[in-house]
N, C-alpha and C positions, 0 to 999 in steps of 0.2 A: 678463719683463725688457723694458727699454723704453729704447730707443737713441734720440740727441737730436743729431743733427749740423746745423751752420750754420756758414757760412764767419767767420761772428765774433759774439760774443756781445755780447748788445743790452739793453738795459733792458726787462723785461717775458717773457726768457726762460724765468727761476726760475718765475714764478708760472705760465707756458703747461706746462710741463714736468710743474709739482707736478699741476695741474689734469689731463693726459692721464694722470700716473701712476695718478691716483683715481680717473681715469673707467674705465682698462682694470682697474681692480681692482674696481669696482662692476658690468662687464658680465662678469668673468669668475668673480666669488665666487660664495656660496650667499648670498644676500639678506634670507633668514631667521634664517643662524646668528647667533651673535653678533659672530664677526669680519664676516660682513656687515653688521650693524648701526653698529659704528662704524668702515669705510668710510664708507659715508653720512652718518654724524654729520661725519667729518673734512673729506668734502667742502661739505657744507653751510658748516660752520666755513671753510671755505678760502673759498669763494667769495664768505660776506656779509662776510666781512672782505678782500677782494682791492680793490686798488684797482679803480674802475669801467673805466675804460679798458682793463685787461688782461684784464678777464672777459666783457666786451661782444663782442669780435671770436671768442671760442669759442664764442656762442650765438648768433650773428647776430641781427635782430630781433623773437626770438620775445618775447611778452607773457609776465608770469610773476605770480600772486599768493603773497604771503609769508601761512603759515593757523603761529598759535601756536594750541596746544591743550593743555587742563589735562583729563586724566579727573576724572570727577565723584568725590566721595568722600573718605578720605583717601589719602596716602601720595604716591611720585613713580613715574611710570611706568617698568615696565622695558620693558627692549629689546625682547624680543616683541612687547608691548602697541603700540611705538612702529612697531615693521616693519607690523604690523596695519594702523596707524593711515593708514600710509604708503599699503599697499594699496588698502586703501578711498578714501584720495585720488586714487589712482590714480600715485603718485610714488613714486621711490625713494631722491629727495632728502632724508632725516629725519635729525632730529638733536634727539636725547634730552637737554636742556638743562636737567638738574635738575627741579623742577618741572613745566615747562612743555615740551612738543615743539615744535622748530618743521620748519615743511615748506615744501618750493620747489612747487608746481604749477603747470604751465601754466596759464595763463589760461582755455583754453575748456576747461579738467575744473574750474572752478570748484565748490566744495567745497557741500553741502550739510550742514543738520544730522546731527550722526550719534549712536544714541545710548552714555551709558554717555562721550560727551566735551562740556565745553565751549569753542566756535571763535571766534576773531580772526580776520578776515581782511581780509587791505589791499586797495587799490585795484590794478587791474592795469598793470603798469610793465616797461617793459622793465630789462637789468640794472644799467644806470647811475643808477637808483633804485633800488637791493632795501634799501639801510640806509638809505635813509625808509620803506618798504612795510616792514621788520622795527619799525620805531617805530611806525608805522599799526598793522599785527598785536598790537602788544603794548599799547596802549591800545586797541585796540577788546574784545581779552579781559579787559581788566581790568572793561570798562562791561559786557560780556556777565556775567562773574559775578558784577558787581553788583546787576544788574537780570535774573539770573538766566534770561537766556535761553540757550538751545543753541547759536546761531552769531550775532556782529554782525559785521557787514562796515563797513570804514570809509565814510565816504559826503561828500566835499568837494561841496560846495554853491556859486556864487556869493552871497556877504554883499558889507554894505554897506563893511567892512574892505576888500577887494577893491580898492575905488576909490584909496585911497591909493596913491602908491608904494612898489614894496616896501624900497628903500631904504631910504627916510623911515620909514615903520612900522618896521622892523628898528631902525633909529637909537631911534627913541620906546619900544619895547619892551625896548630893552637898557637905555635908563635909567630908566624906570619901574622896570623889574624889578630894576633891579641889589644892593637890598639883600637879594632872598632867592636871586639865582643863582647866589652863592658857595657855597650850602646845597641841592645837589639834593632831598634829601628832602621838605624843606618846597617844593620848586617842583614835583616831583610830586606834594606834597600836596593844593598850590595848586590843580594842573591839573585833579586828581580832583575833591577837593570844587567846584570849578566846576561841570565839568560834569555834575555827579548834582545840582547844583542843593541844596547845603548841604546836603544828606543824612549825618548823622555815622554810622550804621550801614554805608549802603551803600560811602561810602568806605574805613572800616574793612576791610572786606569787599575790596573791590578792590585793597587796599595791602596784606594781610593783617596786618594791627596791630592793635589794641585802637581801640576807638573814646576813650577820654580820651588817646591817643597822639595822634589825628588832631585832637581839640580842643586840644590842646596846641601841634602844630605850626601851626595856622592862630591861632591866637591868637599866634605870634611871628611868624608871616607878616604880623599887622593890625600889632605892635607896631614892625616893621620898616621896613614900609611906610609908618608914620603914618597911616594911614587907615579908614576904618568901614567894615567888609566887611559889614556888615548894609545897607548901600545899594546899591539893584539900579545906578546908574550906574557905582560902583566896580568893582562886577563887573562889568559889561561889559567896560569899560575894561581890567581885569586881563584878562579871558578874550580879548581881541580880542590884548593883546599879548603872550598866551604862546602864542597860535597861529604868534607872529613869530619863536620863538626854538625 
């Protein structure tokens, strides 16, 4: 039981509260059962969904990497497989998310391959970025099962993009794009087929769809757009301003 006193209540109570009740339930469960398991999943949910401001001052300024993992194979992991998975990361932060696991790890237990899983892993961020580092984690698994490797790690680079302001880019990017970002599908279509470098199998593969799915979406992305996506400028162009959005 978990008592909550303050001489008046503030904005940012509910979510400090939710967050201790989860914590004294995750140090005081069994980890492996299954009411352990979705503990963990709750809190993981509570916390990439918390505002940033309310989550930051419970962890002070530890680094954290966001790792999504798909076991190899068919089927969707259960909750063992996921407490496992957690283990081996060395975290207790997991959350069984259909398909896909995702897990909170500190920064210096940075994940390696493991096998029997395939791993996303974002860049290391404190927690007022974990819902960009969950967006970094989940494309960087989608390019790892493309290109079939065991673990990609996101990796921001200095490009020539860079030099712009990010205003202005942001501005040029939303209206370049604006007739496919009413249509998430085809703008993750967009994003995939980019970067695998028109590859129609491997995106297939990353989006889990049919490949004439994926030529069909990029073909209303060209018709949309008025543009020849078989021209390497076009693409850049497209791939520089969906990094902006």
């Amino acid at each position: 039981m978990l008592g909550v006193a303050a001489p008046e209540r503030v904005p940012g109570d509910h979510t400090i509260a939710s967050v201790a009740a989860v914590l004294l339930s995750l140090l005081t469960g069994e980890q492996q059962s299954g009411t352990g398991a979705a503990r963990s999943s709750a809190l993981v949910r509570l916390l990439l969904g918390a505002p940033p401001e309310e989550v930051a001052p419970l962890l002070g300024g530890q680094r954290w990497v966001v790792v999504h993992a798909r076991p190899d194979g068919e089927g969707a992991p259960d909750p063992v497989a996921a407490s496992a998975l957690g283990a081996a990361l060395g975290s207790a932060l997991v959350d069984p998310a259909g398909d896909v696991v995702r897990v909170l790890v500190p920064a210096d237990r940075a994940p390696d391959p493991l096998p029997g899983w395939t791993l996303g892993v974002s860049t290391a961020v404190t927690p007022q970025d974990w819902a960009a580092a969950d967006t970094q984690a989940a494309r960087a698994l989608a390019r790892a099962r493309a290109t079939r490797a065991p673990l990609l790690r996101h990796a921001p680079r200095p490009a020539l993009a860079d030099l712009v302001p990010p205003d202005e880019a942001a501005a040029h990017a939303r209206a370049l794009l604006s007739p496919v970002t009413a249509h998430p599908a085809l703008t993750e279509t967009l994003r995939t087929w980019l970067s695998l470098h028109g590859s129609w199998d491997r995106t297939a593969v990353a989006l889990s769809v049919h490949r004439n799915t994926v030529r069909q979406r990029i073909a209303r992305c060209a018709a949309l757009l008025e543009t020849d996506l078989d021209d390497p400028d076009v693409r850049m162009e497209l791939w520089f301003a969906l990094r902006r959005i």
